[in-house]
C-alpha positions as CSV (number, residue, x, y, z in Angstrom):
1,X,-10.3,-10.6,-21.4
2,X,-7.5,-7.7,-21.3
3,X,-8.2,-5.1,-23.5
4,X,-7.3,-2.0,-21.1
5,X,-10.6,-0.9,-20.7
6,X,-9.9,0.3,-17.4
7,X,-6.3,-0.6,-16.1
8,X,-5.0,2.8,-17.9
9,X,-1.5,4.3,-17.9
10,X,-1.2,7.9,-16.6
11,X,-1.0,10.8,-19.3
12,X,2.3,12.3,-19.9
13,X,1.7,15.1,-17.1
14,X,0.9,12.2,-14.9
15,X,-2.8,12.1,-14.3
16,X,-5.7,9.3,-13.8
17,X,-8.7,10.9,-15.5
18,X,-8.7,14.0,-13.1
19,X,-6.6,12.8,-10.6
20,X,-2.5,12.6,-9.7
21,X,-0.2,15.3,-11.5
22,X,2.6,16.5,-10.2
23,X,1.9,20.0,-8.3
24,X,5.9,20.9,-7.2
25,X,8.1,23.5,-7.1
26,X,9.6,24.3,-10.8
27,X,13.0,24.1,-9.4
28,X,12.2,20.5,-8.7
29,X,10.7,19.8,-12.6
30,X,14.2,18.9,-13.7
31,X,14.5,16.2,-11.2
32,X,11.7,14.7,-11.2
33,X,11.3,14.4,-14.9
34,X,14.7,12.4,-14.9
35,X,13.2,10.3,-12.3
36,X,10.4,9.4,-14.9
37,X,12.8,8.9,-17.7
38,X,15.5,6.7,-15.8
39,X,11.6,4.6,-14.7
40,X,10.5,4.3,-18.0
41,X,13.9,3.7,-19.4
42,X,14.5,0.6,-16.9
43,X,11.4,-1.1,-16.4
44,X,11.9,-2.3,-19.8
45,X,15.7,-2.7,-18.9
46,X,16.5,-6.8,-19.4
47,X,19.1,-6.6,-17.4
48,X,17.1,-4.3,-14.6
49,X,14.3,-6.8,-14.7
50,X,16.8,-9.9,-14.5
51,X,18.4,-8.7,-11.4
52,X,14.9,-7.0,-9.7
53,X,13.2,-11.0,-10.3
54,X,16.4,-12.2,-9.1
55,X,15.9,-10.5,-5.8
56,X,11.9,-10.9,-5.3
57,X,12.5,-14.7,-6.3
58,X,15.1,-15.5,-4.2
59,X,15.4,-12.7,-1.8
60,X,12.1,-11.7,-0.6
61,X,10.5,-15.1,-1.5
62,X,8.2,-14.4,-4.3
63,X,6.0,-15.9,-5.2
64,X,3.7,-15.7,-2.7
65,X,1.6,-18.5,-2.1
66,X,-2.8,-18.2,-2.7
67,X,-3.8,-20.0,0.1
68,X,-7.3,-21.9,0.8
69,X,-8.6,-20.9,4.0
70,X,-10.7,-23.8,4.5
71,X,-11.6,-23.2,8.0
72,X,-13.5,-19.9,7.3
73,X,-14.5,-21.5,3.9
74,X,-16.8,-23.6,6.0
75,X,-18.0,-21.3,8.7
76,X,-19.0,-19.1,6.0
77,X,-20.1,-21.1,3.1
78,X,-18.0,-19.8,0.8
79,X,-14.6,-20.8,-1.1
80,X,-12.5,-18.0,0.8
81,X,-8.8,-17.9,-0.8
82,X,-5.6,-15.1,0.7
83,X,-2.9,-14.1,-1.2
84,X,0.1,-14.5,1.5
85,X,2.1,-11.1,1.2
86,X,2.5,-11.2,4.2
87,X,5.1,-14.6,3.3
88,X,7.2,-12.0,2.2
89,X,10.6,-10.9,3.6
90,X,9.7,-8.2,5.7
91,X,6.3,-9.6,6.5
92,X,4.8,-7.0,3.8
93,X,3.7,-5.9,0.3
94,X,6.2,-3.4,0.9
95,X,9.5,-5.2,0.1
96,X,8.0,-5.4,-3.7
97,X,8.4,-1.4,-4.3
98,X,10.9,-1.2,-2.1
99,X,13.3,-3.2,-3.8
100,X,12.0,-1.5,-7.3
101,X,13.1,1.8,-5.7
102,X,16.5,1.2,-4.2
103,X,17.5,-0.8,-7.7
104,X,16.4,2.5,-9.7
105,X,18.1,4.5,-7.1
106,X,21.4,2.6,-7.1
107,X,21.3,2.8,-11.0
108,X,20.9,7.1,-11.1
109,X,23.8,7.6,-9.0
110,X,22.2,8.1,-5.5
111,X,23.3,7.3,-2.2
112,X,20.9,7.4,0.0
113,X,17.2,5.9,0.2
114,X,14.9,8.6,2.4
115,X,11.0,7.5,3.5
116,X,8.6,7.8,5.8
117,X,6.7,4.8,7.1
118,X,3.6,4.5,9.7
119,X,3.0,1.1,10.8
120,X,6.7,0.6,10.1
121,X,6.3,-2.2,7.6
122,X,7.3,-0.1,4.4
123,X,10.1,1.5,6.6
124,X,11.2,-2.1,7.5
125,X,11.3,-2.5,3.7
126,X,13.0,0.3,2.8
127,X,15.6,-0.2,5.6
128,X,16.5,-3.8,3.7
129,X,16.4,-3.0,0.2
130,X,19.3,0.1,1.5
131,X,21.1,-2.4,3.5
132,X,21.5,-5.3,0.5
133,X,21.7,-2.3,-1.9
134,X,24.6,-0.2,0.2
135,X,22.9,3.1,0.7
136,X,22.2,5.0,3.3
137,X,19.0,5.3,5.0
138,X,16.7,7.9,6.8
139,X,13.5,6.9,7.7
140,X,10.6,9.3,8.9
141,X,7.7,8.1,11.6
142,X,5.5,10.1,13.6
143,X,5.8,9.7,17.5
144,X,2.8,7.7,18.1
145,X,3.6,5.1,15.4
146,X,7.2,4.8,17.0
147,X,5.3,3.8,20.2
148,X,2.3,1.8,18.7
149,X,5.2,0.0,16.5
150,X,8.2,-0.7,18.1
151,X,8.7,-4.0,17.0
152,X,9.3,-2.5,13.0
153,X,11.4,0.6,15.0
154,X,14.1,-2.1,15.9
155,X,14.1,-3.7,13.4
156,X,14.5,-0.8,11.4
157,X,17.6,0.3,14.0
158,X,19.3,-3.6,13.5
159,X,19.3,-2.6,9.4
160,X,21.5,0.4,9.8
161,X,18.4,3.1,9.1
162,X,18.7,6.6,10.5
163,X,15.1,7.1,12.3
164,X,13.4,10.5,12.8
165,X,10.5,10.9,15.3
166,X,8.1,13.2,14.1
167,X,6.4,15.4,16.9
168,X,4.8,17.7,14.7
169,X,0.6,17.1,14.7
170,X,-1.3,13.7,15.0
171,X,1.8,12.3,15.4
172,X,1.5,9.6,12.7
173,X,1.8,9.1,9.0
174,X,0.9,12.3,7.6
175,X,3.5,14.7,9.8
176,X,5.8,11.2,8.6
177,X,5.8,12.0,4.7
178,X,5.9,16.1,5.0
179,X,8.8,15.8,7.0
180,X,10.4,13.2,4.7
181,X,9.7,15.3,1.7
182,X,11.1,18.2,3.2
183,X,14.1,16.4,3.7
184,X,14.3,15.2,0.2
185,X,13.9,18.4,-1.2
186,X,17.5,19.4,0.6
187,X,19.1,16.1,-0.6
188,X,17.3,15.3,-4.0
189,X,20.6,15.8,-5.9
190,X,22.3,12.8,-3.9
191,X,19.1,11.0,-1.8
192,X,15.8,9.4,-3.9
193,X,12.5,9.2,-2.2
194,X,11.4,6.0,-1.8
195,X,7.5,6.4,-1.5
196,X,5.6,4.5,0.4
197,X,2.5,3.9,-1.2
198,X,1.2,4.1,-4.9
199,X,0.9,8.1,-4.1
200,X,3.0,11.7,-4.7
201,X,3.7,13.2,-7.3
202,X,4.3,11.7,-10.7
203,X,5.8,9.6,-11.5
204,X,6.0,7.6,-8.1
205,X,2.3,6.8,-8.4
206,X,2.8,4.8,-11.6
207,X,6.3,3.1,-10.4
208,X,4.4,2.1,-6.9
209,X,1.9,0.9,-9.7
210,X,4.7,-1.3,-11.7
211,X,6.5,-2.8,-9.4
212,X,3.5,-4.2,-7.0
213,X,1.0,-5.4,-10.0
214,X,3.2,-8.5,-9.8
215,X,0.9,-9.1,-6.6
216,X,-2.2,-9.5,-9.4
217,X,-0.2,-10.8,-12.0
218,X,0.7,-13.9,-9.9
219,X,-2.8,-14.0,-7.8
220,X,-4.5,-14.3,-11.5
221,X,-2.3,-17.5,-12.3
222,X,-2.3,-19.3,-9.4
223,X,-6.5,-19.0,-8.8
224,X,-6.9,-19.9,-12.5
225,X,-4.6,-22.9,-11.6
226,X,-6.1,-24.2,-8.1
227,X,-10.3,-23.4,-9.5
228,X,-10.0,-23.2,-13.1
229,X,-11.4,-20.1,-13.4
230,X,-11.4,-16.5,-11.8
231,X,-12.6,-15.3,-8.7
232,X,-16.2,-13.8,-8.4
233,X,-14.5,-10.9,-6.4
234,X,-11.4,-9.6,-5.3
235,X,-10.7,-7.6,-1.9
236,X,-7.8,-5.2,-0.1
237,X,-7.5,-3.0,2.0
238,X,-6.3,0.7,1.0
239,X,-4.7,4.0,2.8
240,X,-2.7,5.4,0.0
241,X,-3.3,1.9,-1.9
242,X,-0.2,0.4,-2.9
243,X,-1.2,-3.3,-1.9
244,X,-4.6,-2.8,-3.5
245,X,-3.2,-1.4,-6.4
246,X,-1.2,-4.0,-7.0
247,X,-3.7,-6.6,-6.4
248,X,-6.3,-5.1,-8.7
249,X,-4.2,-4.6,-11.3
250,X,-4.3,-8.1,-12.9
251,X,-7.9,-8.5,-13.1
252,X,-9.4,-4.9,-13.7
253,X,-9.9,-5.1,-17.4
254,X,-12.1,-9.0,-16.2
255,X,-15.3,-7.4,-15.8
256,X,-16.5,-10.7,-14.3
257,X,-14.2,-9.9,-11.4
258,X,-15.6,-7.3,-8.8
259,X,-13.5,-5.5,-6.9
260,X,-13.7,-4.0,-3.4
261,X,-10.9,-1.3,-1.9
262,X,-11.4,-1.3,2.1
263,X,-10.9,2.2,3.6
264,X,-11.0,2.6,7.6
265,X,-13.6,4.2,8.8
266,X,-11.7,4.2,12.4
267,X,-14.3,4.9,15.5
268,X,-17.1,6.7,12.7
269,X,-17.8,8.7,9.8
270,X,-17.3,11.9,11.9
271,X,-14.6,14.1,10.6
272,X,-11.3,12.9,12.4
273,X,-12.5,9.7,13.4
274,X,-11.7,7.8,10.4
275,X,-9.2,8.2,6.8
276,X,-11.7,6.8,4.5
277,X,-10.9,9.7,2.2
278,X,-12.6,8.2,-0.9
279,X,-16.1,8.1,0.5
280,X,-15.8,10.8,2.8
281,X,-13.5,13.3,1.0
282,X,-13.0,15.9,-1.4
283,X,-11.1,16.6,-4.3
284,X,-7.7,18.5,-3.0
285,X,-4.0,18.9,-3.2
286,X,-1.5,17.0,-1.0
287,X,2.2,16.0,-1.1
288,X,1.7,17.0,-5.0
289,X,-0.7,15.4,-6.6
290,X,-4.6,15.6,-6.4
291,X,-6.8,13.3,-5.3
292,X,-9.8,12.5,-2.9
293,X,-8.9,13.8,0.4
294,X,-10.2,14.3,3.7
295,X,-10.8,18.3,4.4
296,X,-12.8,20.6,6.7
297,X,-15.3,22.8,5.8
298,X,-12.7,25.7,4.9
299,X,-10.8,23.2,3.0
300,X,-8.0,22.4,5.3
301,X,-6.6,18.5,5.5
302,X,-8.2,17.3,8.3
303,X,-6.8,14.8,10.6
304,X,-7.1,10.9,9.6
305,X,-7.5,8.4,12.0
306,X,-7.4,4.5,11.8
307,X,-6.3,1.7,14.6
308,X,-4.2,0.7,11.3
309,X,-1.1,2.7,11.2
310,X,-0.4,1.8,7.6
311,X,-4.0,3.2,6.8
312,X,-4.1,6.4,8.5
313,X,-3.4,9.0,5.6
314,X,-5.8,11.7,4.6
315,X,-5.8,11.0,1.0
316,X,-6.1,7.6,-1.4
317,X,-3.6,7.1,-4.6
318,X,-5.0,8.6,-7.8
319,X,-5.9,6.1,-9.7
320,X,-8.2,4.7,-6.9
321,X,-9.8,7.9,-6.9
322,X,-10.1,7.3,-11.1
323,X,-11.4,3.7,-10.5
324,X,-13.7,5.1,-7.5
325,X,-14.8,7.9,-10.0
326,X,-15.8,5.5,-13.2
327,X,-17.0,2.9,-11.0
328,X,-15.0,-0.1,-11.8
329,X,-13.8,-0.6,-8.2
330,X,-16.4,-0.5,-5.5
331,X,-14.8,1.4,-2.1
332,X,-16.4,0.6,1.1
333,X,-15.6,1.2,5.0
334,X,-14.9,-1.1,8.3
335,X,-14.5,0.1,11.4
336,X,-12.1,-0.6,14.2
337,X,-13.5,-2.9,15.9
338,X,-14.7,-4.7,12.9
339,X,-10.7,-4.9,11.8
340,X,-9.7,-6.2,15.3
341,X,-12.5,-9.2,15.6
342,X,-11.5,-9.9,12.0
343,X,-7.5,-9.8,13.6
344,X,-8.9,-12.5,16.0
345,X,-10.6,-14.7,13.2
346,X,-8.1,-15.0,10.9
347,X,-5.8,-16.0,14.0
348,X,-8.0,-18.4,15.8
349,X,-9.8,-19.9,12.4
350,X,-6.3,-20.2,10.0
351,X,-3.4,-19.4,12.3
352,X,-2.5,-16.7,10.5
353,X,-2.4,-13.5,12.0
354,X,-2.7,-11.0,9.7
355,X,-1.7,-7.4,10.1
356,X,-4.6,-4.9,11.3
357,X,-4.3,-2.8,7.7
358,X,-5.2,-6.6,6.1
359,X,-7.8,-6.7,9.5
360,X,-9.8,-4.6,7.3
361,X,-9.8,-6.6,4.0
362,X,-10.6,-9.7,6.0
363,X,-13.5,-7.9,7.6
364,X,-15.0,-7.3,4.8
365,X,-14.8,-10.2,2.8
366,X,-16.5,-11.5,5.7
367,X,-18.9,-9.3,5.9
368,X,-19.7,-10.3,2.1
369,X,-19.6,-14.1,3.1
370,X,-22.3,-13.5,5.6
371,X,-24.1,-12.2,3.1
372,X,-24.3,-14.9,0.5
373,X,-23.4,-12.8,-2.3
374,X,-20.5,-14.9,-4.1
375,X,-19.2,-18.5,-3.7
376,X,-15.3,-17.7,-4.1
377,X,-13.5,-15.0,-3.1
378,X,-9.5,-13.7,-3.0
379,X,-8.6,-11.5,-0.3
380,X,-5.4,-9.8,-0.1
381,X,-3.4,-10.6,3.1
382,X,-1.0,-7.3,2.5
383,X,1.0,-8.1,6.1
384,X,1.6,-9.9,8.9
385,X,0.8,-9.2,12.6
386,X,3.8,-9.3,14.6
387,X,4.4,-5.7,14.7
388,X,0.6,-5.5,16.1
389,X,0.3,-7.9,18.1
390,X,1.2,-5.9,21.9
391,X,-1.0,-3.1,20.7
392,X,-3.9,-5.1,19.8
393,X,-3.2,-7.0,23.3
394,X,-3.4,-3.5,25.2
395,X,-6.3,-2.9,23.3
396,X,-8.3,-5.5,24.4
């Protein structure tokens, strides 16, 4: 079945039912619209898309492998399959984007790639894709992350990127992207903004979309191939929801196929303690576009919170918020420590050790193999866990 019922395009000014847009400045119209055109124009580019596959085939590794986690499958009673993202160079989701970005970037003239990255993976990305694509690179990361992550921080330093501690705040991923953009709105003429996740204004939410549905497009194939038919459900985790995204997009319009977005809901549903913004927030305005985002009671962003770095952002993508809205994607909450003993499992179970964003999917498709509610399942592994492991180790 794929009849678009739900796995919609954005309208022209960029929205997913009531959510996304593009809320910025007007002096900054003219730019953004020619980012839109020069997107449109070249995903549909044959020779764009020759040299992009190129590059995820025999750069970052694609495809990556759907794995039967037999282990688990046992302990659980259920057929429990992970895509392997984090297989990819980079150990993320992120290098798919990343290398989308810096190809359209390279192709409009610009010179530099500027981003802001919490756990570090997308910065990792990001960092790469400039390096094998000759632009500079500025990446922005809150304090903390810098010391929760320094594994991705030198890496990111060994790839040539410029990086820019943020003091401003919590510290973490939020400060990260509204320093970034202010940056990018002194250098848009010769700098693009690679985003991070499938979030911003339009049209960054629908490229994020593009270039990471190749995660579902592949994950569709190759569980068709090794059961013969589709999964009963599909999970990921989600801050701004690029890996999820991605993921979800090659089975949405399978209504046969349920879907599960994992936010963080940190140390508790208490304001500030978690950045499960769909289930816990409000409709809002940030970094120019609208979505379900966490506020106070006088409407100010609040402060997110997850263990995750990568998850730790106040507001969701827009068309999760759409897909929340309608009710086509079910969006549910783990905890910390839930994410962490799930960071253990994987580890001891498969020897994979997954990142703590994936933690969260893990968790929960756990949760839902306890539970006896499906025989087969996909989970999406979005990353790996080097970059966690001394944290998670301190932690203990």
């Amino acid at each position: 079945m794929n009849t678009n019922k739900f796995n919609i395009m954005p309208t022209e000014e960029g929205f997913y039912g009531n959510y996304g847009g593009q809320f910025i400045q007007s002096e900054f119209k003219d730019e953004f619209k020619k980012i839109t055109e020069a997107f449109l124009h070249y995903k549909n580019d044959t020779e764009f898309n020759k040299e992009l596959n190129y590059l995820l085939k025999n750069y970052a590794g694609r495809p990556s492998p759907v794995y039967y986690a037999k282990n688990l499958s046992e302990k659980y009673n259920c057929r429990i399959y992970l895509k392997r993202e984090d297989l990819n160079h980079t150990g993320a989701h992120k290098i798919n984007h990343s290398l989308g970005e810096a190809l359209l970037a390279k192709k409009m003239g610009k010179t530099k790639l500027i981003a802001d990255t919490g756990a570090g993976q997308h910065g990792v990305a990001v960092a790469t894709a400039a390096a094998i694509m000759k632009l500079e690179c500025d990446i922005y990361m809150g304090e903390l992350d810098i010391e929760k992550e320094s594994p991705n921080v030198e890496r990111m330093k060994i790839l040539g990127a410029n990086i820019i501690p943020v003091s401003e705040g919590t510290k973490t991923l939020k400060e990260a992207v509204d320093a970034a953009f202010d940056a990018y709105i002194n250098e848009y003429k010769t700098a693009m903004y690679a985003m991070g996740s499938a979030v911003g204004p339009h049209p960054f939410p629908m490229m994020i979309e593009h270039f990471q549905s190749v995660i579902g497009r592949e994950a569709r194939e190759q569980f068709l191939e090794q059961e013969g038919h589709l999964p009963e459900c599909i999970i990921a985790c989600i801050g701004g929801g690029s890996n999820a995204i991605g993921l979800f997009n090659g089975f949405l319009d399978d209504e046969d196929v349920d879907i599960y977005g994992v936010e963080p809901l940190g140390r508790g549903a208490d304001l500030g303690d978690n950045a499960a913004s769909i289930n816990y927030g409000k409709d809002g305005i940030i970094h120019g576009f609208k979505c379900k985002l966490l506020q106070d009671s006088d409407g100010n962003i609040a402060n997110a919170y997850s263990v995750a770095s990568g998850l730790d952002y106040p507001g969701a993508g827009p068309k999760h918020c759409y897909l929340s809205e309608i009710g086509r994607v079910k969006y549910d909450v783990i905890s910390d420590n839930e994410a962490i003993n799930a960071f253990y499992e994987l580890s001891k179970s498969e020897g994979i050790i997954p990142a703590l964003e994936s933690s969260h999917a893990i968790a929960y498709g756990l949760k839902l193999a306890k539970e006896n509610k499906y025989n087969n399942m996909l989970i999406n592994v979005s990353g790996r866990g080097d970059k966690d492991i001394q944290f998670v180790l301190k932690s203990k």
